[in-house]
C-alpha positions as CSV (number, residue, x, y, z in Angstrom):
1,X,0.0,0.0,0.0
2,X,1.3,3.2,-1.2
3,X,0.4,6.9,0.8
4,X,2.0,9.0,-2.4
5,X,1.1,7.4,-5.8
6,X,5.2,8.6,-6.7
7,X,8.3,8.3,-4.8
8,X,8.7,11.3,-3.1
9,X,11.9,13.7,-3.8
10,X,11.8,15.9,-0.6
11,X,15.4,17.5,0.3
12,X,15.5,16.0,3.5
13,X,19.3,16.8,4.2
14,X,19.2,19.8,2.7
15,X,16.7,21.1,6.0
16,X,18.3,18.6,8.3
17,X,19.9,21.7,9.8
18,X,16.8,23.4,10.0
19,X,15.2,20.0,11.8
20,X,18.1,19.5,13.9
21,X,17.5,22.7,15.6
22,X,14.3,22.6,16.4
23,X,15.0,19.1,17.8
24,X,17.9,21.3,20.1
25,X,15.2,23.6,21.4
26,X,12.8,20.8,22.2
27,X,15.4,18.6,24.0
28,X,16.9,21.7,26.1
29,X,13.7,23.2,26.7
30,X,12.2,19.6,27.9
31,X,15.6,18.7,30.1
32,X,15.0,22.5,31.8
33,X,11.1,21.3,32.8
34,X,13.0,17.8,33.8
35,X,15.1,19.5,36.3
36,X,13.1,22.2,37.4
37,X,9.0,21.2,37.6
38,X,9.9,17.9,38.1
39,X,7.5,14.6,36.8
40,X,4.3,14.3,38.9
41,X,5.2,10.9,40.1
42,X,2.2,8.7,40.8
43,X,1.9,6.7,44.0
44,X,3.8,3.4,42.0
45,X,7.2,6.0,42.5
46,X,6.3,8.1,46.0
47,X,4.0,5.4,47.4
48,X,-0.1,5.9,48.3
49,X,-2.8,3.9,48.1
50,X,-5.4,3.1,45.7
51,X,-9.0,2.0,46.1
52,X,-11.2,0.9,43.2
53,X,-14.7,1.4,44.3
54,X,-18.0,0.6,42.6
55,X,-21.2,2.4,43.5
56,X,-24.9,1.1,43.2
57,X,-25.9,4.3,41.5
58,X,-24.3,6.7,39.2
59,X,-22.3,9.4,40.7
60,X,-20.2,12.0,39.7
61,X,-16.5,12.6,40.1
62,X,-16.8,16.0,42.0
63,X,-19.1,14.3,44.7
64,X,-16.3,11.8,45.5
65,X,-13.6,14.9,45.6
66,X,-15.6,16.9,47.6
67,X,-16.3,13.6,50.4
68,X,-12.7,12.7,50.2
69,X,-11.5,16.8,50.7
70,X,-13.6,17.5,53.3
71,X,-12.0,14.6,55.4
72,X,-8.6,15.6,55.0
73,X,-7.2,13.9,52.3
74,X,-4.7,16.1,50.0
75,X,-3.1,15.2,46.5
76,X,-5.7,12.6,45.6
77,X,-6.8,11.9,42.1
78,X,-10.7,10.2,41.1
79,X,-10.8,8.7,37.5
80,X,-13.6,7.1,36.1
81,X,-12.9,3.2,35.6
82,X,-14.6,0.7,32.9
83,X,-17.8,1.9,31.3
84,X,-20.6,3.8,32.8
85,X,-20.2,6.4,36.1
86,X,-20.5,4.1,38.7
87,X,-16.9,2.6,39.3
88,X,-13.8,5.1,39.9
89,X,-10.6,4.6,40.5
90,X,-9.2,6.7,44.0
91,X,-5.8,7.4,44.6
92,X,-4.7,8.5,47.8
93,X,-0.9,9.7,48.5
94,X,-1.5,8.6,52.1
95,X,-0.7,5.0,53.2
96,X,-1.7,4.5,57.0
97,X,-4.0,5.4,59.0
98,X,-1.6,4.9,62.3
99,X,0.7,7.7,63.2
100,X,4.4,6.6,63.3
101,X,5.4,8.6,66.1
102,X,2.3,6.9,68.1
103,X,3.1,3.3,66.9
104,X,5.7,2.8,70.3
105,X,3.2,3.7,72.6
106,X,0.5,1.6,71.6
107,X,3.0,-1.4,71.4
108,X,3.7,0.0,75.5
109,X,0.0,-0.2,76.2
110,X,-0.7,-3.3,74.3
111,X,2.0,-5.6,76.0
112,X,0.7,-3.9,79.6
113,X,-2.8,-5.4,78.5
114,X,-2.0,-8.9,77.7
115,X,-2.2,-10.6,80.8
116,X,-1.0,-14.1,80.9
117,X,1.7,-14.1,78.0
118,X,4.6,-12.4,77.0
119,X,4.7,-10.6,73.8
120,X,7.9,-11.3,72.0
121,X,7.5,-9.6,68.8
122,X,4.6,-6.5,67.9
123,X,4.7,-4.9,64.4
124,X,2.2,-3.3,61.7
125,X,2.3,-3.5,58.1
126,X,3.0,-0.6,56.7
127,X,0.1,-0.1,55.2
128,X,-1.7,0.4,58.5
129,X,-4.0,-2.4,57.7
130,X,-2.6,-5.8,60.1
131,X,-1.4,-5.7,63.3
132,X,1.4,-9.0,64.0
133,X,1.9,-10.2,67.5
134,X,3.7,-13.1,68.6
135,X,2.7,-14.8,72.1
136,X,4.8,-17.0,74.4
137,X,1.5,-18.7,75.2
138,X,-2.0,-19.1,73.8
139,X,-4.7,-16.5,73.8
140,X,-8.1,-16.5,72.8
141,X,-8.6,-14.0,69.8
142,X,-11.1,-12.2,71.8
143,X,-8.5,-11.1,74.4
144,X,-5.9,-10.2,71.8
145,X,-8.6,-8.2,70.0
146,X,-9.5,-6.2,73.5
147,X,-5.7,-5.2,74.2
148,X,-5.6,-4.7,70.6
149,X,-8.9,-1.7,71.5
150,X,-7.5,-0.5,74.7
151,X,-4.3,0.3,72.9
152,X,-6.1,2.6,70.4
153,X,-6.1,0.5,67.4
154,X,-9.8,0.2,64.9
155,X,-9.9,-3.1,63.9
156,X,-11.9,-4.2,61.5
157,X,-15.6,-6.1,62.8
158,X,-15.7,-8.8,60.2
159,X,-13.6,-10.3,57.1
160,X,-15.2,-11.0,53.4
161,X,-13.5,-14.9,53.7
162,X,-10.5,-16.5,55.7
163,X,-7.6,-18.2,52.9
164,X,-6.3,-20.9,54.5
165,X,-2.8,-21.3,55.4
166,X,-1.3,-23.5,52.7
167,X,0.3,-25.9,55.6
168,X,-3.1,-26.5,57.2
169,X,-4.3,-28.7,54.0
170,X,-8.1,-30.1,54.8
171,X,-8.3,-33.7,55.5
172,X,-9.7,-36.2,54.4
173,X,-8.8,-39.7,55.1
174,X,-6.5,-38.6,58.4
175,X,-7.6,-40.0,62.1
176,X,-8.0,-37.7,65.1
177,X,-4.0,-38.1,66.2
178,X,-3.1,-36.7,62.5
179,X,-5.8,-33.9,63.1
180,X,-4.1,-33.0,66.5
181,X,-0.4,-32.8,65.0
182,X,-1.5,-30.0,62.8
183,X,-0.3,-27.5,65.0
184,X,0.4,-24.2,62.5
185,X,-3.5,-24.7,61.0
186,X,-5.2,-21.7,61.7
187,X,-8.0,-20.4,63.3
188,X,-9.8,-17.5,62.7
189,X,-12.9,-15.7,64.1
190,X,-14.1,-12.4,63.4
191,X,-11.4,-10.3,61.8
192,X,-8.8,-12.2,63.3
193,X,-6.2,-15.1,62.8
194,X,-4.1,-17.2,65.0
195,X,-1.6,-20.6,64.5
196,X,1.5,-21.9,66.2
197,X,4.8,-21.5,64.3
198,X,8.0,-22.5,66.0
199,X,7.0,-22.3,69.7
200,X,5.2,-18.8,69.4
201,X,1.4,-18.5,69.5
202,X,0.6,-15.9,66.3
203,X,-1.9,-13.9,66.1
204,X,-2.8,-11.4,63.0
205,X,-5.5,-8.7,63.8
206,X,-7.1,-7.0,60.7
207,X,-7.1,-3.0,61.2
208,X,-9.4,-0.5,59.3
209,X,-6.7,1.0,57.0
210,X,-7.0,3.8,54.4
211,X,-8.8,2.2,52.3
212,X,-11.6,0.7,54.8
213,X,-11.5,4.6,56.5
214,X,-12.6,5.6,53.0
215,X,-15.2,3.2,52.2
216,X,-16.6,4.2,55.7
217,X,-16.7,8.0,54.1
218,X,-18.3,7.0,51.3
219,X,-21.0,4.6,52.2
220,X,-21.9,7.3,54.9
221,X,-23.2,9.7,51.9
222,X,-26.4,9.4,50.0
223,X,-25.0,8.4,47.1
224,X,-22.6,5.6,48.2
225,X,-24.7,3.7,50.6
226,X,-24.3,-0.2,49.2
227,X,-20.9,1.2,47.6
228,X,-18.0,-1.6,47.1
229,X,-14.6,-2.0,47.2
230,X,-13.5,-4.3,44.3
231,X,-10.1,-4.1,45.3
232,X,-7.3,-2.2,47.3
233,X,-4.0,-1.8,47.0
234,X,-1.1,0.4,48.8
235,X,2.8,1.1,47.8
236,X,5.4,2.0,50.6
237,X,7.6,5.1,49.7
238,X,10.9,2.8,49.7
239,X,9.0,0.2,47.2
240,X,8.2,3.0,45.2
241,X,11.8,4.8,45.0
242,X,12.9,1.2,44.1
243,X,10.4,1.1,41.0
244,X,11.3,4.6,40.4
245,X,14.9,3.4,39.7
246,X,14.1,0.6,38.1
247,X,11.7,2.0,35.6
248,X,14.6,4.4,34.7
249,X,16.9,1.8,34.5
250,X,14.5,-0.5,32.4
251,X,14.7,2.2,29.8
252,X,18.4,2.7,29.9
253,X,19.1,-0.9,29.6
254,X,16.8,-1.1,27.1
255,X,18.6,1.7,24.7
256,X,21.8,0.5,25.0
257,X,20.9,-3.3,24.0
258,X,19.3,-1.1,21.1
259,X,22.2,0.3,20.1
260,X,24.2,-2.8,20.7
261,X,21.9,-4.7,18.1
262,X,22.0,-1.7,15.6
263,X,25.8,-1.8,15.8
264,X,26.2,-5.9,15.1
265,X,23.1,-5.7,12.2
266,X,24.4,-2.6,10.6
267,X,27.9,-0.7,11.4
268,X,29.2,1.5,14.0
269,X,28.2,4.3,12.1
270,X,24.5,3.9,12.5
271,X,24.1,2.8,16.4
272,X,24.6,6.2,17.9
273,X,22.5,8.0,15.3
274,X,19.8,5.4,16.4
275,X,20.4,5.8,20.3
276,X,20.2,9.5,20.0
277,X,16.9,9.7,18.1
278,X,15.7,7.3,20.8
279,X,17.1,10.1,23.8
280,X,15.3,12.4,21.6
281,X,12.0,10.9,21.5
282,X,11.5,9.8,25.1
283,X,13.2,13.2,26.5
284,X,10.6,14.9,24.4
285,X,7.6,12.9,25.2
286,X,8.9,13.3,28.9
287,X,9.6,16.6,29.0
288,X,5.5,17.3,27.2
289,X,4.2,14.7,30.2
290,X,6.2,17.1,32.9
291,X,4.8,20.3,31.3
292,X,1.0,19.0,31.4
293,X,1.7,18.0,34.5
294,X,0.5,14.3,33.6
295,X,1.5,11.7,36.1
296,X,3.8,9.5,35.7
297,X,3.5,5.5,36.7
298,X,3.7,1.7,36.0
299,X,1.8,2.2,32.9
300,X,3.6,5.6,31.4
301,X,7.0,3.7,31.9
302,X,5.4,0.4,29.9
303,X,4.3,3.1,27.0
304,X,7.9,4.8,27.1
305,X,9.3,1.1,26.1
306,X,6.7,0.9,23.5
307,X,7.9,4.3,22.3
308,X,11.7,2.8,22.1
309,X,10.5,-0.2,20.5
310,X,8.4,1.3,17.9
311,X,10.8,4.4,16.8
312,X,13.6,1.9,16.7
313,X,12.0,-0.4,14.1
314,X,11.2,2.6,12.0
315,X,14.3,3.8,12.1
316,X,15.6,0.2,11.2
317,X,13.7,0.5,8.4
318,X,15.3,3.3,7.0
319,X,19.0,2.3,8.0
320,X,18.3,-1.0,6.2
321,X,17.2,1.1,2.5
322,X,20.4,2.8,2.9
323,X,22.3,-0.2,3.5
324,X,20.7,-1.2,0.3
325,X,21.2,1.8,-1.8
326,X,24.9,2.1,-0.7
327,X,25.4,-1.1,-2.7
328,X,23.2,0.0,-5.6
329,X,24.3,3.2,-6.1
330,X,27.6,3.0,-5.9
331,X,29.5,6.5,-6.4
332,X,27.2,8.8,-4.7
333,X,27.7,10.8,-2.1
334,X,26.3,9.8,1.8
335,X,23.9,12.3,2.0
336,X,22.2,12.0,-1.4
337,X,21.8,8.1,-1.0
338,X,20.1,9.2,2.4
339,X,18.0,11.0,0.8
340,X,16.6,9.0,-1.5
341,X,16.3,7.0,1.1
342,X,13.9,8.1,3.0
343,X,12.1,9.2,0.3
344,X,11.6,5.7,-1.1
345,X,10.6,4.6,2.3
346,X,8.0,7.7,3.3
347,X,5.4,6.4,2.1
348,X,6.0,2.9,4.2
349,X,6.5,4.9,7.0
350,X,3.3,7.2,6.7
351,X,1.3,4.6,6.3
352,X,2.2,2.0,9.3
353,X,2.4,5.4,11.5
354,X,-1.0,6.9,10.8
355,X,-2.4,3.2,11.3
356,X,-0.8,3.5,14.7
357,X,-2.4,6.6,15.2
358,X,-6.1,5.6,14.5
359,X,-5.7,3.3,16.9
360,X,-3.8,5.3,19.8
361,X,-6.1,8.4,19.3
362,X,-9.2,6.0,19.5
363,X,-7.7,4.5,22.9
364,X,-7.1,8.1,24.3
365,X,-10.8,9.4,23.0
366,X,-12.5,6.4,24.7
367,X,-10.2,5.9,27.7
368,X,-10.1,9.5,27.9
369,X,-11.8,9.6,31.9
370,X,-10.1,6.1,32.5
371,X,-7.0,5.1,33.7
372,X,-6.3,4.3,30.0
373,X,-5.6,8.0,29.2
374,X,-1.9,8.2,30.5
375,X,-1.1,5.1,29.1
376,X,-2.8,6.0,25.5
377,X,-1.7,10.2,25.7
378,X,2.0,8.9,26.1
379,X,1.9,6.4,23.0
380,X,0.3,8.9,20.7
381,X,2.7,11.7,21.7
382,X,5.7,8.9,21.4
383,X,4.8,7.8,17.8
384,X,4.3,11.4,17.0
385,X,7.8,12.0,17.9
386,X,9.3,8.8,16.9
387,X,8.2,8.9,13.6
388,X,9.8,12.4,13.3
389,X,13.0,11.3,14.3
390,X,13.1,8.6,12.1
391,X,13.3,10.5,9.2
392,X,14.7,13.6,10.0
393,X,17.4,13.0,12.7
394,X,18.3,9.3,12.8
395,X,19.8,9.0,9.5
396,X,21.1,12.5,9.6
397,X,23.1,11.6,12.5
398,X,24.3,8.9,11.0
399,X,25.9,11.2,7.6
400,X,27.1,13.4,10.2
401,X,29.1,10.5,12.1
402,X,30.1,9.6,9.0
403,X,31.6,12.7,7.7
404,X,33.2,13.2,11.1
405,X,34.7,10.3,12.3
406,X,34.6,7.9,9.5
407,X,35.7,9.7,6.5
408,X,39.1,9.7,5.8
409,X,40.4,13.3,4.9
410,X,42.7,13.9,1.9
């Protein structure tokens, strides 16, 4: 399928000059918002919690906003989620619900409370959500659960269903000694666990976290009575710098294994041009996400890689016609074999771009109030970009390497 019924015979080179500076401007002026706005970092990199809620009834974002700002909460973000307006998508930048400047003093008043048994370890997940004790002797869950109030802790009245611990398999053809030996099966009442494990009696007490606290809030209005929580999840602020440097190095790795495998299929002439129109189209694409102030997570990084994927295999494209042409027309110069090029393959590239296109715009239209809108803004923008580079900075690169460092000089 052909875009232009002729090969085109458009003076790329001659403007690469032209292109190259505009490419400058972009980069510098998207490295400046880089270093001085900063990304909006989404709670996959800082840490937060997320709550994906469905309602009987159809409500509107601002209802949700205004609920969740009037009880305190700062920096969150309600997106609508699937089809219709009755299941959103909260995120909160908070985690727990427990102060960690209290957590030592309820650990004080809960061991003063147990009576009968010696607490020998005493921790909460970070997310504020479970409450781990370990007992030199055996409690019932209803005395754990008291200390557990008097020490100032909200624990949860009931549990949707118990998973079983893996080591307490149910039986079947076993006798009552077998059924006696199973000491680490657990038991579990209320919102509560407990199961012996190496001499210590644990006990695991289910608190009202974030996300519980917020269901509360809603189901407390008009419009969210019968509201429910399809699922929760929270990120701890280490976890997230840890993704945060992963992500980053994902797409470094990534890049230089790119122009490792341009280097080995073409020459060393080509891999940098390649690497540097790959800098060039996720800088750019950054730097446009950090001066929307779009947030970046997970899903923007898995879009970024798409970006490098897709503007490298155009670029391929184009390095592989020149490879070609070099040997055809033999006794040209470097930039004019270029040129035609890229003009034999614009129409190629065109084509498989705008067909991209349809189908990113179409995501991002759609998905627009979803938490497919990042994901779909970043690929659109990206193949914008990448097929830009492809023609009109990749290969020119690659003439200008040529000239400088391969070239021998008379």
């Amino acid at each position: 399928m052909q875009f232009f019924k002729e090969t085109t015979k458009f003076d790329f080179m001659g403007r690469s000059r032209f292109f190259g500076t505009i490419s400058i401007v972009l980069v510098l002026a998207s490295l400046v918002l880089l270093f001085t706005l900063q990304p909006r970092w989404g709670i996959d990199f800082l840490g937060g919690t997320e709550i994906q809620v469905k309602f009987k009834n159809t409500v509107a974002p601002s209802e949700i906003r205004a609920v969740l700002q009037q009880k305190g909460f700062e920096g969150f973000e309600v997106v609508s989620f699937g089809a219709g307006d009755a299941e959103f998508l909260i995120r909160l930048r908070e985690i727990s619900t427990l102060d960690e400047s209290a957590l030592e003093a309820i650990e004080m008043t809960f061991r003063s409370e147990v009576k009968g048994a010696e607490t020998k370890r005493f921790f909460t997940s970070p997310g504020g959500d479970k409450l781990t004790v370990h007992l030199d002797k055996e409690l019932s869950i209803a005395e754990v659960e008291a200390s557990a109030r008097a020490a100032g802790l909200n624990l949860l009245d009931a549990i949707d269903h118990v998973v079983a611990d893996e080591s307490a398999v149910a039986q079947t053809d076993g006798d009552d000694d077998d059924r006696d030996t199973q000491e680490t099966q657990r038991k579990c009442e209320s919102a509560s666990c407990t199961w012996v494990s190496q001499g210590v009696h644990i006990y695991e007490v289910a608190l009202k976290g974030i996300s519980e606290d917020v269901m509360d809030t809603l189901r407390a209005q008009p419009f969210g009575e019968g509201a429910i929580k399809m699922r929760s999840e929270w990120v701890g602020p280490k976890v997230g710098e840890q993704l945060r440097n992963s992500a980053i190095s994902a797409v470094l790795f990534a890049m230089l294994f790119i122009m490792l495998y341009v280097a080995l299929r073409f020459d060393l002439r080509f891999a940098p041009g390649g690497v540097v129109a790959l800098l060039h189209d996720v800088t750019i694409t950054l730097g446009i996400f950090v001066f929307f102030r779009i947030e970046f997570t997970l899903t923007t990084v898995a879009a970024l890689l798409t970006i490098v994927g897709y503007s490298i295999n155009d670029t391929i494209v184009v390095y592989d016609r020149i490879r070609e042409n070099l040997v055809k027309i033999k006794g040209q110069q470097l930039s004019r074999v270029i040129n035609t090029s890229i003009n034999e393959t614009l129409s190629r590239t065109v084509v498989t771009s705008l067909t991209t296109l349809f189908a990113t715009v179409t995501l991002m239209i759609v998905g627009w109030n979803t938490s497919l809108r990042d994901f779909s803004l970043a690929l659109t923008i990206g193949v914008l970009v990448g097929t830009y580079s492809s023609i009109v900075i990749a290969s020119p690169l690659a003439h200008w390497l040529d000239k400088t460092f391969f070239t021998k000089k008379a």
